[in-house]
C-alpha positions as CSV (number, residue, x, y, z in Angstrom):
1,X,250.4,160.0,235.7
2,X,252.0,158.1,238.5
3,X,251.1,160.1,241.0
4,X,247.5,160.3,239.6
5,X,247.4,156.6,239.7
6,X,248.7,156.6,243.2
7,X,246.1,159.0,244.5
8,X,243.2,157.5,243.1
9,X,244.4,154.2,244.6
10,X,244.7,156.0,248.0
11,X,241.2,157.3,247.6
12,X,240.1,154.4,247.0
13,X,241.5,152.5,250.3
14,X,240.3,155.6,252.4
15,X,236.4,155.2,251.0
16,X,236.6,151.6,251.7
17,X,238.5,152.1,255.5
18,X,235.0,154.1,255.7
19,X,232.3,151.7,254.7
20,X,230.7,149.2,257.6
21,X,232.0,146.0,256.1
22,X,235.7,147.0,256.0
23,X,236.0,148.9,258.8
24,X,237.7,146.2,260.9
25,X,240.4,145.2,257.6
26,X,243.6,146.1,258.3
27,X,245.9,148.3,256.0
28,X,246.6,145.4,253.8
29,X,243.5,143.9,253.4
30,X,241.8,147.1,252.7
31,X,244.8,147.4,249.5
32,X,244.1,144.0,248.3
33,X,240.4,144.4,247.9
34,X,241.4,147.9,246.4
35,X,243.0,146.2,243.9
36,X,239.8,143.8,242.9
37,X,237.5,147.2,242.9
38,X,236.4,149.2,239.4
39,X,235.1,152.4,239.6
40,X,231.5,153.6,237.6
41,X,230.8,157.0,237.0
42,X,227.3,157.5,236.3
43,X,225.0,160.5,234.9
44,X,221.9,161.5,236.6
45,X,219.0,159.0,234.8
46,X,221.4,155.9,234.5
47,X,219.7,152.3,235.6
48,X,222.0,150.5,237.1
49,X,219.8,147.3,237.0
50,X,216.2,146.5,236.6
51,X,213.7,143.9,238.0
52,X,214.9,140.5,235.6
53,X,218.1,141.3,235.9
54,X,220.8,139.0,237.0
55,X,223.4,140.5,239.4
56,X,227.0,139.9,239.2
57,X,228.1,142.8,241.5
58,X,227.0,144.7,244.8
59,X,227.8,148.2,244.5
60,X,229.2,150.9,246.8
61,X,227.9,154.7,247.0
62,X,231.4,156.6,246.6
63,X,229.3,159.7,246.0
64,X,226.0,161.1,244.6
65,X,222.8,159.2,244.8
66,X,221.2,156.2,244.4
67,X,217.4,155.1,244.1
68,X,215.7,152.0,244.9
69,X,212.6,151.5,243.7
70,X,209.6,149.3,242.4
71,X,207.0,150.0,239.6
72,X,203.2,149.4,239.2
73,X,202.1,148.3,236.0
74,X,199.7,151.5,235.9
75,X,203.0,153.8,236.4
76,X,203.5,154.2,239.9
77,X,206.8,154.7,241.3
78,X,207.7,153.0,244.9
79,X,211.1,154.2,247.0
80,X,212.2,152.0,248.8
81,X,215.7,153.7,249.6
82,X,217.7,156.6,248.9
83,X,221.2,156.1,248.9
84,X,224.4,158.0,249.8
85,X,228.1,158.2,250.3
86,X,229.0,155.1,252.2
87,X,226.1,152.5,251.5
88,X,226.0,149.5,250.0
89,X,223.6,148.0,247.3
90,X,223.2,144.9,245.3
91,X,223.1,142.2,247.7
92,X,220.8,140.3,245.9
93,X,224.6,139.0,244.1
94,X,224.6,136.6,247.5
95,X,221.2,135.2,246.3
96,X,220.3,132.1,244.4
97,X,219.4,132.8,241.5
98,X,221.1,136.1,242.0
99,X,218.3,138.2,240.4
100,X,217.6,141.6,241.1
101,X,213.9,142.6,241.9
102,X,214.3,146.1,241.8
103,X,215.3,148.9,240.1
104,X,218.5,151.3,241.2
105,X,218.9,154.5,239.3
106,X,220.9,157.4,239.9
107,X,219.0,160.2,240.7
108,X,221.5,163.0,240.2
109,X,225.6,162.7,239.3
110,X,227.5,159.8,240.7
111,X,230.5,158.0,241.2
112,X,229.7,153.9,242.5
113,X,232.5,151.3,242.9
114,X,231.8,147.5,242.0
115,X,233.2,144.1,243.7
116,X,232.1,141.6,240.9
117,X,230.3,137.9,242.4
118,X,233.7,136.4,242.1
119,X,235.5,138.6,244.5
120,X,232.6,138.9,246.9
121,X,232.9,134.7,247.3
122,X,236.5,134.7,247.9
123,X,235.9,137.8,250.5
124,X,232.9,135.4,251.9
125,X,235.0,132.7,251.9
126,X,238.7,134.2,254.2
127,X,236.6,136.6,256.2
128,X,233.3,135.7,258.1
129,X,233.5,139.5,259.0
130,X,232.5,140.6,255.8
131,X,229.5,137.7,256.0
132,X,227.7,139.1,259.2
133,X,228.3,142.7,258.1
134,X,226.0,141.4,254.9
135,X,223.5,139.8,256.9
136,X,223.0,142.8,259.2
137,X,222.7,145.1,255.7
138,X,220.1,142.7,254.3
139,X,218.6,142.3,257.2
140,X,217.8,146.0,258.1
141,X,216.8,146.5,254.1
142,X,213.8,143.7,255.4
143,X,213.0,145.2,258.4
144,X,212.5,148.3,256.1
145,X,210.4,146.8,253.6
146,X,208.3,145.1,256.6
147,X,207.9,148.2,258.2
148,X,207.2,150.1,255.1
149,X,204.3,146.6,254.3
150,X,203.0,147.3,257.6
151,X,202.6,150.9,257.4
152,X,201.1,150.6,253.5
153,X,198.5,148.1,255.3
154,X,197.2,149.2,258.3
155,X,197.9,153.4,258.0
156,X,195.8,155.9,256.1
157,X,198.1,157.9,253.7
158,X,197.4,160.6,255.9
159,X,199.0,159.0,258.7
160,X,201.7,157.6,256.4
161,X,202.7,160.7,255.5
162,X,203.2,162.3,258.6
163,X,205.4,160.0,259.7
164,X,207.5,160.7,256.3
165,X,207.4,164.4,256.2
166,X,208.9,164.0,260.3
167,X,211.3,161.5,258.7
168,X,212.4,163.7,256.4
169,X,212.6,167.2,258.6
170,X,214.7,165.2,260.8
171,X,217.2,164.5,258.2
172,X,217.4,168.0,256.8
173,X,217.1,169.6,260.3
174,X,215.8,172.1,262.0
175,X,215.0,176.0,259.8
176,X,213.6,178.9,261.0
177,X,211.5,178.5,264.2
178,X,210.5,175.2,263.2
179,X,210.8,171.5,261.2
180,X,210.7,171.6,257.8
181,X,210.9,169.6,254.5
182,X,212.5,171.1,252.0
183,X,213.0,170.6,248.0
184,X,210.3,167.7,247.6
185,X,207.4,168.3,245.2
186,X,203.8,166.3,245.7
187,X,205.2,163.6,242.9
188,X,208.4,163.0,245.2
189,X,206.6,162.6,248.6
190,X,203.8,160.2,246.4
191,X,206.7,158.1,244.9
192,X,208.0,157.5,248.8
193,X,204.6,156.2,249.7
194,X,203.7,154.4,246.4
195,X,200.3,156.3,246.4
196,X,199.0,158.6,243.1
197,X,200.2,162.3,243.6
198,X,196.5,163.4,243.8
199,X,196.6,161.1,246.8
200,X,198.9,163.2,248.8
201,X,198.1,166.2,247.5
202,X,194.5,165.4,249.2
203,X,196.9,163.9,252.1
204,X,198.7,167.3,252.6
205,X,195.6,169.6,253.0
206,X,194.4,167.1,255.6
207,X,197.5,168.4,258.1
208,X,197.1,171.6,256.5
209,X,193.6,172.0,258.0
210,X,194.2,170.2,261.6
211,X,197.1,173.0,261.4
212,X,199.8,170.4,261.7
213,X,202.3,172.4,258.4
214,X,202.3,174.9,256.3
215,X,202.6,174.5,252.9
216,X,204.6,176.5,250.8
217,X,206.3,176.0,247.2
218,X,208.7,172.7,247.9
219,X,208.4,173.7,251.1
220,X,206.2,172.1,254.3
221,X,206.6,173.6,257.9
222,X,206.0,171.5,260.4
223,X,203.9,173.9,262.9
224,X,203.0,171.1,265.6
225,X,205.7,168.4,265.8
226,X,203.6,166.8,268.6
227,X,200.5,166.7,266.6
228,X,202.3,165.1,263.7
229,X,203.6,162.3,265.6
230,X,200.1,161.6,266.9
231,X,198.6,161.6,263.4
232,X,201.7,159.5,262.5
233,X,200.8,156.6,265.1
234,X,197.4,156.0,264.0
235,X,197.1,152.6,263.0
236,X,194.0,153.0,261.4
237,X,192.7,154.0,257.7
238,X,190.5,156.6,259.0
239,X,192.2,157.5,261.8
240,X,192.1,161.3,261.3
241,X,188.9,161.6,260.5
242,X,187.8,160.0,263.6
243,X,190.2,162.4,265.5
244,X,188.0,165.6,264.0
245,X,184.4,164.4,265.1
């Protein structure tokens, strides 16, 4: 048992060694904080919190996956991230009020570790390390949703999806002689763009015809890379259409 305990508590100080705001804590600091830290295991389905709720926590990936997203009243499903091993989530716990505006779910078997508000302020407080690596988190999950407001404004869904399926190909890598998504239905590619999944289904036949993929069951080739990343930089909601006449 004591040598279970001690190697969960080593575990512990090696994930946080690993995430962005500890990486500069020494040894000593990281065992302190690892003291302060609770672990959540969490089945595939759980909410962690919804939009109303109030935060008392911000959250760190130790493995599995995490979802953010919004909801229409009508149904639809908005992602605004997926998260992994190594990221942080629930910053809204710095806010005032500290309400979350979101939901998080986990989309498949996970393991999360919480710092409750409490021992976040007291980090805040001895460390202004800790306090810029939260600002530069929060501030690239803004620059995301401004991008993400931009693109939802001024791009077709044609040309919004292009730029995700290249997104996503990048991540996974390269297969075959090509790009290629894998492992995302029409419903997972419409809940990244907030649109209906007739929408992209429509979407998907468009750079299926201009011969930019192939489509194939959970799985899109990407035939011309080049030609996606043209269609991708449209900034305009007919911008493909104009391309064919």
């Amino acid at each position: 048992m004591v040598r279970l305990q001690s190697d969960q508590v080593e575990d512990k100080t090696s994930f946080l060694a690993q995430v962005a705001i500890f990486q500069h804590f020494s040894a000593q600091d990281l065992s302190a904080i690892e003291q302060s830290i609770t672990s959540l295991p969490c089945s595939p389905g759980r909410i962690l919190y919804r939009p109303g709720d109030v935060s008392n926590a911000l959250f760190f990936v130790k493995s599995g996956r995490i979802q953010l997203y919004h909801l229409s009243t009508d149904g639809r499903k908005l992602i605004t991230a997926t998260l992994e091993t190594g990221a942080c989530f629930g910053e809204q716990v710095l806010c005032t009020p500290n309400i979350s505006t979101s939901f998080a779910e986990a989309i498949d078997a996970a393991t999360l570790y919480l710092l409750n508000k409490t021992d976040i302020e007291q980090l805040l407080q001895h460390n202004t390390a800790v306090a810029g690596a939260l600002l530069q988190l929060m501030g690239q999950r803004l620059t995301g949703l401004e991008d993400q407001l931009i693109n939802t404004t001024f791009k077709s869904v044609t040309a919004r999806l292009a730029e995700l399926l290249l997104q996503l190909a990048t991540v996974q890598g390269k297969e075959f002689n090509g790009l290629a998504v894998n492992g995302f239905s029409h419903e997972d590619l419409a809940d990244r763009l907030g649109v209906y999944r007739e929408t992209v289904s429509t979407a998907l036949r468009e750079l299926k015809d201009v011969r930019a993929i192939q489509l194939g069951r959970k799985h899109i080739a990407i035939r011309q890379p080049d030609l996606l990343r043209q269609l991708a930089q449209t900034n305009s909601k007919s911008g493909l259409h104009r391309r064919e006449h």
